[in-house]
N, C-alpha and C positions, 0 to 999 in steps of 0.2 A: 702509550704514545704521547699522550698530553702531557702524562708525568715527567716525560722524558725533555719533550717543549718546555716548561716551564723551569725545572732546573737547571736548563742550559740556559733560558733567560735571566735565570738568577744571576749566575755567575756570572752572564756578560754584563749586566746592571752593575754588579757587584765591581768589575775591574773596570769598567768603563766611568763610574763613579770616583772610586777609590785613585786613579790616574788623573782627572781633573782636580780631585781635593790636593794631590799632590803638586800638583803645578799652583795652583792657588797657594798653599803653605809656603813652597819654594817663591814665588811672587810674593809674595807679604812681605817673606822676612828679607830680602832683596831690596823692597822696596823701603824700608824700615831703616834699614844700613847708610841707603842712597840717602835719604833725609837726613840721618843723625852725620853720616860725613859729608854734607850739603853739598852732594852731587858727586860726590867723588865715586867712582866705578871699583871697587874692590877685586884683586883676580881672583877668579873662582877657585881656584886651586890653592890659596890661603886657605891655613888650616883652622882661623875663625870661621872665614867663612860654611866650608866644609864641615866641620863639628855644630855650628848652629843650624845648619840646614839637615844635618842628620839627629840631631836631638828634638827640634820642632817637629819632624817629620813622623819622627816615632813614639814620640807621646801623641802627638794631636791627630793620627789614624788611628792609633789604638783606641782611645779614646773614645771617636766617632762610631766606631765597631762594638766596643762593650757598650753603646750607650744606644745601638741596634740602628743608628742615623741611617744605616744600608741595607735596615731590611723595610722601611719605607720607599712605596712609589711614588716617583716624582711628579706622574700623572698628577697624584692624588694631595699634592703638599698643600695643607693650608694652617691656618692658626696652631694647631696643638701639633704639627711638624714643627712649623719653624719656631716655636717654643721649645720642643725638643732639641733643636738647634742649640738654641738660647743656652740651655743649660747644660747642653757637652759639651760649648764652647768655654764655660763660666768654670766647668773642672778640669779642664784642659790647662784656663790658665792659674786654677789652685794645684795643679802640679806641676806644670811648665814653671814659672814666674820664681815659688818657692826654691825650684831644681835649681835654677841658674844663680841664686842668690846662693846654696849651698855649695857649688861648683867652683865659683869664685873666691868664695873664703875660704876652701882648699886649695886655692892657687890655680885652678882651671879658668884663666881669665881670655881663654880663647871664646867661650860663651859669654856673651853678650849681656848682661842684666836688661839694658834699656828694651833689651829685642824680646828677649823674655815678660816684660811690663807691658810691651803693647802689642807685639805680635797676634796673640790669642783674640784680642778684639777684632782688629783688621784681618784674621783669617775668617772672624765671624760673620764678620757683614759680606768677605767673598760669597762665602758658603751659601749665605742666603742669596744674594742676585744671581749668582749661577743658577740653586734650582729652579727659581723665579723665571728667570730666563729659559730653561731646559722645558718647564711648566709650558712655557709659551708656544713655544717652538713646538714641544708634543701634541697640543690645543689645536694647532694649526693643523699638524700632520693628521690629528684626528677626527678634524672637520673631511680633509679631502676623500678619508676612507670611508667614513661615513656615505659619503658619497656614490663612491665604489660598491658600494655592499647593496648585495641585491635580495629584498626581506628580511629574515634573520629577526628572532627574537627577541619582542618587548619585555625585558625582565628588569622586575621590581624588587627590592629586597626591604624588607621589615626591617626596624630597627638601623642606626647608625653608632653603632660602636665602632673600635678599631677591627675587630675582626669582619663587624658589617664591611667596613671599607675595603681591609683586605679581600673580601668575597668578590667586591664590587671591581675591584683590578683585575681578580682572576678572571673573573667571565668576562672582563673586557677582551681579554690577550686572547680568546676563542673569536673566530672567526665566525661571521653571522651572527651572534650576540650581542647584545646589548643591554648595560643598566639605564631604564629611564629615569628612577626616582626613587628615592625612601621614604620609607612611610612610617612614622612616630605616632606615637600615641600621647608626645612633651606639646600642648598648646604651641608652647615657647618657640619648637622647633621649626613651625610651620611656614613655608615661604622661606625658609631659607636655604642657604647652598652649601652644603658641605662636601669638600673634595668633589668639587665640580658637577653637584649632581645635587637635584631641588629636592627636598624632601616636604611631602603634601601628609596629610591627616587621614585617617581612616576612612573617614566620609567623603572626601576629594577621589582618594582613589576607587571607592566603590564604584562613584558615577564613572570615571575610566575605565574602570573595569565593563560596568553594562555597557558601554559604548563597544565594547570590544578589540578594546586597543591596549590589553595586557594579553600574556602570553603566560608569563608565570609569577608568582609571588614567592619568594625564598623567604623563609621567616629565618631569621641569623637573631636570637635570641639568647641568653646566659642560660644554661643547663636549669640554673635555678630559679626562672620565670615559669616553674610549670602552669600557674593558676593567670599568668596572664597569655600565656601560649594559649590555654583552653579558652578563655575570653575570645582571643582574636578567631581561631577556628571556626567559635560559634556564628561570630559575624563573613566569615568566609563560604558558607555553606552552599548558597544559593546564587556566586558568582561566578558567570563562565569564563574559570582560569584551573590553572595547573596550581597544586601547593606545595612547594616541600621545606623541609627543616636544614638551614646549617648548622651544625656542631662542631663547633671550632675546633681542632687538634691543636694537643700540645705543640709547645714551640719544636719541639727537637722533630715533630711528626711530621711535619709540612715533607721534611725533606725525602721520606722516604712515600712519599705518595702524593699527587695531587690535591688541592682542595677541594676540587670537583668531586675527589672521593668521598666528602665527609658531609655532602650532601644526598639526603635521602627522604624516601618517604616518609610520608605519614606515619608513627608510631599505631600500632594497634588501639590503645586506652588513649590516644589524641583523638580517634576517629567516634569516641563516643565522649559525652559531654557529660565526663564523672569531677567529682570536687578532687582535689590533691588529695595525696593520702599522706599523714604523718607518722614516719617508723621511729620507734622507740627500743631500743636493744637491753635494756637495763636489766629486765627482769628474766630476758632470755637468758643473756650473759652469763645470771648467775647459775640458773640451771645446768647450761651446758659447762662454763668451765670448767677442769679437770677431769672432764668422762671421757668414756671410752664409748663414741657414737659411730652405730652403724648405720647405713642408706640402702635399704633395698631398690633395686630400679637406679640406681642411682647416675646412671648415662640419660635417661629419659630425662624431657622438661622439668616436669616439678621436682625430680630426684638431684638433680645436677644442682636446681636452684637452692634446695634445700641445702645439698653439701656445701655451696659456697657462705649460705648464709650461716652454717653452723660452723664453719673453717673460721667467719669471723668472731667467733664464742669464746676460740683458746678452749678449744679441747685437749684431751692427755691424747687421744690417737682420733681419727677419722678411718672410717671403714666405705671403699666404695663395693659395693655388692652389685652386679649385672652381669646379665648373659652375653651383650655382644662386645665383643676382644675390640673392633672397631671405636665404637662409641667410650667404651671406657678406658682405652689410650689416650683419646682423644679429651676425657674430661680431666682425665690426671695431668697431662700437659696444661689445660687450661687455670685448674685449680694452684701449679707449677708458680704461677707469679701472681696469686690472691694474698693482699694484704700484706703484712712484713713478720706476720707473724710466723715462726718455724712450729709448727702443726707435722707432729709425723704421716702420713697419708699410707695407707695400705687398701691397696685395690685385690678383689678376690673377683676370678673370675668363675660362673657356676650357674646352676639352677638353682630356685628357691624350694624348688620339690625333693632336693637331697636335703633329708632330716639330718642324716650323720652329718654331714657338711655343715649345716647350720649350726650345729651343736658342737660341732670341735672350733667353729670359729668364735661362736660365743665363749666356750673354755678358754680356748685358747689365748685370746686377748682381750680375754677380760672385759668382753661388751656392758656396757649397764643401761643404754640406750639404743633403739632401734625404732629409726623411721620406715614403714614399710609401703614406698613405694611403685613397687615393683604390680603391673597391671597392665593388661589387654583395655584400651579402652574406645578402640572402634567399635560402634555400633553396626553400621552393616556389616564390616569385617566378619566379627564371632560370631553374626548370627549363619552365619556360610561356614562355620568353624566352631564350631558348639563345644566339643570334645575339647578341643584347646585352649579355648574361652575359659571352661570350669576348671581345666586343669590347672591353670595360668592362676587364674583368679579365685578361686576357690580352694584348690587342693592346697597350691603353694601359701596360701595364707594360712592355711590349717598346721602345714609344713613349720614355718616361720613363728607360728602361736605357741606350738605344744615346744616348740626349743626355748622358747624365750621361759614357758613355763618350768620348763624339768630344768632350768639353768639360773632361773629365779633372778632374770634380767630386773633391773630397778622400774624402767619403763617400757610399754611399749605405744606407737601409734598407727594406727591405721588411718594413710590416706584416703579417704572414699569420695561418693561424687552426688550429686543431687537426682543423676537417674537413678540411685537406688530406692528413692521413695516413691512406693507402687509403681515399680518395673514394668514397663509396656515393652521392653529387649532383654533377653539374653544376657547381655555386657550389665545390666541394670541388675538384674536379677542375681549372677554372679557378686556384685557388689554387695547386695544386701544381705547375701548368704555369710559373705566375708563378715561385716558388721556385724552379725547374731553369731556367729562364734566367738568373736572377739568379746564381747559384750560376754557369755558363758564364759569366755574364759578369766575373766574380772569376778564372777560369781566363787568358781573354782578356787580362787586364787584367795579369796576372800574366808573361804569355807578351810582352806589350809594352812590359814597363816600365811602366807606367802605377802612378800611387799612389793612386790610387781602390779603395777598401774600400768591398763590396757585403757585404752582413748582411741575414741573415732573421731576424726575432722570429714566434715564433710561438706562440700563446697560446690560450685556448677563452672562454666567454662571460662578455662584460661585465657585469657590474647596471650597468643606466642606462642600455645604450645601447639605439639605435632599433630595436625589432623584441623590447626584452628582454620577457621571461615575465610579469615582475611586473607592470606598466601593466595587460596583456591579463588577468590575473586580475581586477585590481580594477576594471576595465570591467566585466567579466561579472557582480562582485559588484554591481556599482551598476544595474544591470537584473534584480537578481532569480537572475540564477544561470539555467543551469549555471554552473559552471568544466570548462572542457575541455581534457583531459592526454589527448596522445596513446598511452601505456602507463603500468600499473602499475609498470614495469619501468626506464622511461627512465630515464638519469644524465647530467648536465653541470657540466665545472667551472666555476666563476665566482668571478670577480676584480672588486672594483671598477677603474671609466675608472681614477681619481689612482693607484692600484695600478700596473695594469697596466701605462700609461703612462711612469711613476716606472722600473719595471723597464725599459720599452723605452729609455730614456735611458739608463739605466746600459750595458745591452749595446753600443749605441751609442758608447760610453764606452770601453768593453773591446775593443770588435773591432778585431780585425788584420785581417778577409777573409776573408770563404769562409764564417764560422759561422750554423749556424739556430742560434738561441738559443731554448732553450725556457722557459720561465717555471713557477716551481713554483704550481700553481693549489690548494694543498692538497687535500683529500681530495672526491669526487665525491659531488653533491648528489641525492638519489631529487626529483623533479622534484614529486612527489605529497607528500611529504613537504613543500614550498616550498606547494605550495596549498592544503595542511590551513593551515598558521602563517598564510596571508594570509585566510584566511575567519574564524581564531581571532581572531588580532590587532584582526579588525575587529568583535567582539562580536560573534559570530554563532556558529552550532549548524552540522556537518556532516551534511544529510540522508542518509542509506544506510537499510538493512534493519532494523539494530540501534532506528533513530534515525528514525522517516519522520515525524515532525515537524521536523525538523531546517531551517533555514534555506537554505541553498545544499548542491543537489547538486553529485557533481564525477564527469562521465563522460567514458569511455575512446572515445576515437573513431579510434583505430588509426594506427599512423607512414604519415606525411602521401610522397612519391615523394623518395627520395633521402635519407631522413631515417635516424640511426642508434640505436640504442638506447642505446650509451654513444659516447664518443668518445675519440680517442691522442693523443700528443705527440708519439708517435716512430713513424720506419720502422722502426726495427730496433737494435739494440746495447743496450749501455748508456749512460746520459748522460756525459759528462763536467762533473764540477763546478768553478766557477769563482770567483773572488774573491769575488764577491755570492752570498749562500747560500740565495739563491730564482732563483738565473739559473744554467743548466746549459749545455752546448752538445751537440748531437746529433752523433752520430758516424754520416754519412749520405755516400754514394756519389756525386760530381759526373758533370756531363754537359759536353761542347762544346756552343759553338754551334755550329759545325759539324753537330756529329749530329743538332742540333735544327730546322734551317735548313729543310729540304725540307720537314718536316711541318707547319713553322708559316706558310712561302710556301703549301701546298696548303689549311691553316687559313686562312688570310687570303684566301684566294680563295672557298671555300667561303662565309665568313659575305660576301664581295661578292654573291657570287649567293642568299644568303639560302637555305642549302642546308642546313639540320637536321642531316637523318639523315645527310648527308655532314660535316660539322664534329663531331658526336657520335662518328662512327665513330674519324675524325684524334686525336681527346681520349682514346679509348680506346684508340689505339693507341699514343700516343706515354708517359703517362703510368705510370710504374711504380705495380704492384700497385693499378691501382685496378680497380672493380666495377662499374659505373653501372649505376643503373636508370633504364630507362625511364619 
C-alpha cells in the first residue's frame, strides 16, 4: 500500500515538475525574443518561433531528467541541489548554444543563435526561484500539518548523505512520522541544517535520547561503514530507542518497492560487538577454479553459503546435493543470478545414505571436490529422534566417506561443529563420531596410496543460520514477551554464515590430510547479554524486579537435555597456528577404520531394528570422552 502511495507520488512530482519547467523554458525563450526584437510580439504560430520553443524544450527536459533534477525532493532543495541545477543547466547550454550554431550554418535560420546563447542561463535562474519558491510554500504547508498531527513518531536518522535524505522525505510522506534531526559523527557538521533538518553530534542526541524524546534511530550508513556502524551500536546500547539500519537500494530498486522496505533490523554480527572481518579469495580461487565441486546439504544455511561462495571460484561444474525438492529449487533459482560468471550448476535430488547414488554421481561427473554439509543439528530435536540423528549424521557421513574413497575424489571436508568436543548431546556425539571416521579414512587413504585429503572444520554457532537465537528472540518479542534463556550463565561462540564459510574454504585450501581445522570464533557471547541488546534495539524497557513495568520479560527456564553451558574447540593440546590467522589446526589422536568397523556394523544394525537404548549405548561406547545425557 505504501509502495503504491509513493509511486503514484512520484509520478505526480514528476509531471507536476516537468509542466512547470516547461512553462518556464517556453517563458525564457519568449522573453528573450521580446528583448532582442525590443518588444515586438512575435505570432506564435511562426515557424521561428515554433521550432525554437520545440528544440529548447527538448534538450533542456531531457537534460533535466538524465541529469535525475526530478528525482530530487523539493522539500528537501538545498546547496548540492541547486548546484545540481547549476550544472544541467551548464550542459544544456553545451548542447543547446553549439546545436543552434550548427543549425544555422546549414541553413536552419528559423533557430535563433542569440536565444540559444542566453536562454539556458535564464531558464537557470527560473528553475532555481521556482523551487525556492515551491521549497517555501511546502515549509508553510508543512508547518500547518504538523500541526494537524496528533503524536507520531520522533525519528532520527544517522548520517546525511543523499540517501540519508532521501530516507528522510520518505518517512516524511508517512503520516504520523517524522524526522527530527541527523546525527553525524563530522565535528564540521554540527549545528547545521541540511535539507531543512538540524543535524546534532552523537553526544547532543544521547542526552535527547535519555530525556526520551526519540522514538527511533535509523542508522542510513554506506554498506561499507561496517567498523563505524559497530562503533555507533556500541554507544547505542543503553539508550531507550528503537535502532534499525537503511540500506539503500539500487537506483532502478526504489521503483519496485518502497524504501520503507529496505529498512530493517538489526543484523545478527551488528548485535554483538566483533571487529570487521577481512575476506580474501585469492588463494581459495586458485583451489576451486576448474573443479568439479559438490555440496552435501547444500539447501541448508552453511551449504547454500558455501555453494554461492564457491560459485564465485569459477568452477568447471557445481553440484547441489539435498534432500528437500523445496529448499533446493529454491537455492538454484537464487544461485540463478550469482555473479556474471556462467558456472554450469547441477542439482541432485537424494539421500546421502544411498552409497550407489553417491558413487555414480561422483563417476559420473567427475566430482574432485565435496563439501559435506549435509547434518541434523538440533539438539533437542535428535535427542527425541536418535535413530535419525545417527542415521543422518553418522551413517550418511560414512555413506559419503567410503564413495569419495572407492572413487579417489581429490578432496574431501567435513563440516563439523564445536558440540562435538566431549558431547554432553546425541547431535554432538553424532558429530564426533563423523569426525573419527573421516579422520580413519585420511589414515586409509594414506596407507593406499590414495590422494584424497579428508579435513574436519570445525566451528560453534552461526548468526543466521536455521535454529539461530536471534529469530526466536524477536518472535517472543513480537507476541509480547517472555524471552526465554535457558541460564543466566550460558556462553556461545558465534561467527557469521560469509565468516565462517570464508574460513572453511581457506582450510580447504591449506589441507594436506588428516587436519580438524578449527576456526578462531573470538571471544564467547553471555547469551543473556544477546537478549538484553535484542529487547533494547527494538525500543523496548526490560521488565525485572528493579523495573516491573518494564516491557518484555526474560526467563530462565533451565538447559534444555544434552545442552551445555558453554562450549570447546578442542580435545585437548594446544592449537596449532597456520598461514590464515583465524584458522588453527587441532593436535587430536586418530582412529583406524579398522577399530571403528565392529561398533559402527553393531550401530547400523541397531538403528535397522530401531533399538535406542541399544545405539545410545554403541555412541557411548565408541566415542572418546564424551558424557551423554539421557
Amino acid at each position: 500500500m505504501i509502495a503504491n502511495h509513493q509511486k503514484i507520488h512520484r509520478i505526480s512530482r514528476f509531471i507536476f515538475l516537468v509542466i512547470g519547467d516547461c512553462v518556464l523554458s517556453i517563458s525564457s525563450t519568449a522573453l528573450i525574443y521580446w528583448i532582442r526584437l525590443d518588444g515586438e510580439v512575435l505570432n506564435p504560430l511562426d515557424r521561428r518561433v515554433i521550432g525554437t520553443y520545440a528544440l529548447a524544450l527538448l534538450v533542456g527536459i531531457s537534460v533535466l531528467a538524465l541529469k535525475k533534477i526530478y528525482d530530487q525532493a523539493t522539500r528537501f532543495a538545498d546547496m548540492a541541489f541547486l548546484g545540481l541545477v547549476v550544472r544541467a543547466c551548464i550542459g544544456y547550454w553545451g548542447i543547446f548554444f553549439p546545436l543552434t550554431i550548427l543549425l544555422n550554418f546549414f541553413g536552419f535560420e528559423w533557430v535563433s543563435k542569440y536565444v540559444g546563447l542566453i536562454q539556458p542561463i535564464l531558464f537557470c535562474s527560473l528553475i532555481i526561484v521556482y523551487r525556492l519558491i515551491l521549497q517555501s510554500i511546502l515549509g508553510i504547508l508543512n508547518k500547518k500539518t504538523e500541526l494537524n498531527r496528533r503524536g507520531g513518531d520522533n525519528i532520527y536518522i544517522y548520517g546525511t548523505s543523499l540517501d540519508a535524505r532521501h530516507l528522510a522525505e520518505s518517512i516524511y510522506r508517512l503520516r504520523g512520522h517524522k524526522v527530527v534531526g541527523f546525527v553525524e559523527n563530522d565535528p564540521t557538521l554540527w549545528g547545521r541544517v541540511v535539507s531543512g533538518i538540524k543535524i546534532y553530534s552523537m553526544t547532543q542526541f544521547a542526552d535527547i535520547a535519555r530525556n526520551k524524546l526519540v522514538d527511533e534511530l535509523i542508522v542510513a550508513l554506506p554498506a561499507g561503514n561496517s567498523e563505524e556502524r559497530r562503533i555507533i551500536f556500541g554507544r547505542l546500547v543503553n539508550l531507550p530507542l528503537r535502532v534499525r539500519v537503511y540500506d539503500a537500494p539500487p537506483p532502478l530498486g526504489v521503483e519496485h518497492g518502497s524504501i520503507e522496505d529496505s529498512i530493517r533490523e538489526l543484523d545478527l554480527d551488528e548485535l554483538i560487538d566483533r571487529e570487521s572481518f577481512n575476506f580474501d579469495y585469492s588463494r581459495i580461487n586458485q583451489s576451486i577454479s576448474g573443479k568439479v565441486v559438490m555440496v552435501t546439504g547444500a539447501a541448508g544455511s552453511i551449504g547454500s553459503e558455501i555453494s554461492r561462495q564457491v560459485l564465485g571460484g569459477n568452477p568447471k561444474l557445481l553440484i547441489l546435493f539435498d534432500h528437500s525438492e523445496h529448499d533446493l529449487y529454491r537455492l538454484e533459482q537464487d544461485l540463478a543470478g550469482v555473479g556474471s560468471l556462467n558456472v554450469p550448476i547441477k542439482s541432485v535430488l537424494g539421500s546421502i545414505l544411498d552409497v550407489s547414488l553417491m558413487q555414480n554421481i561422483i563417476e559420473g561427473l567427475g566430482v574432485q571436490v565435496i563439501f559435506h554439509a549435509a547434518a541434523y543439528k538440533h539438539v533437542p530435536l535428535l535427542e527425541s529422534n536418535l535413530i535419525s540423528g545417527i542415521q543422518n549424521n553418522v551413517l550418511g557421513t560414512i555413506s559419503c566417506v567410503d564413495a569419495a574413497l572407492f572413487k579417489k575424489v581429490e578432496a574431501f571436508i567435513l563440516i563439523s561443529t564445536d558440540k562435538a568436543v566431549r558431547p554432553t548431546s546425541l547431535m554432538g556425539a553424532t558429530k564426533r563420531l563423523a569426525e573419527m571416521y573421516v579422520q580413519a579414512a585420511q589414515q586409509t587413504a594414506i596407507k593406499n596410496q590414495y590422494s584424497t585429503k579428508f579435513s574436519i572444520v570445525r566451528f560453534g554457532n552461526v548468526l543466521g543460520s536455521s535454529g539461530s537465537v536471534i529469530p526466536l528472540f524477536r518472535a517472543q518479542i513480537m507476541k509480547g514477551g517472555p524471552i526465554t534463556v535457558t541460564s543466566p550463565d550460558v556462553t556461545r561462540y558465534f561467527m557469521t554464515i560469509g565468516e565462517a564459510v570464508h574460513l572453511v574454504l581457506n582450510a580447504f585450501a591449506m589441507g594436506a590430510g588428516g587436519e580438524v581445522f578449527l576456526l578462531d570464533m573470538g571471544e564467547a557471547v553471555k547469551i543473556i547479554d544477546l537478549a538484553k541488546k535484542v529487547i533494547q534495539f527494538s525500543g523496548l524497557s526490560i521488565r525485572s524486579e528493579i523495573n516491573p513495568n518494564g516491557d518484555i520479560e526474560i526467563v530462565f527456564i533451565g538447559l534444555r537435555p544434552g545442552e551445555k553451558l558453554y562450549e570447546e574447540l578442542l580435545l585437548e593440546g594446544n592449537p596449532i597456528p597456520t598461514l590464515h590467522p583465524k584458522i588453527y589446526i587441532a593436535n587430536e589422536p586418530f582412529q583406524s577404520l579398522e577399530s571403528l568397523e565392529g561398533a559402527i556394523n553393531a550401530i547400523k544394525i541397531a538403528c535397522h531394528e530401531r533399538d535406542e537404548e541399544r545405539a545410545r549405548i554403541l555412541i557411548m561406547g565408541l566415542v572418546e570422552k564424551v558424557n551423554l545425557s539421557k
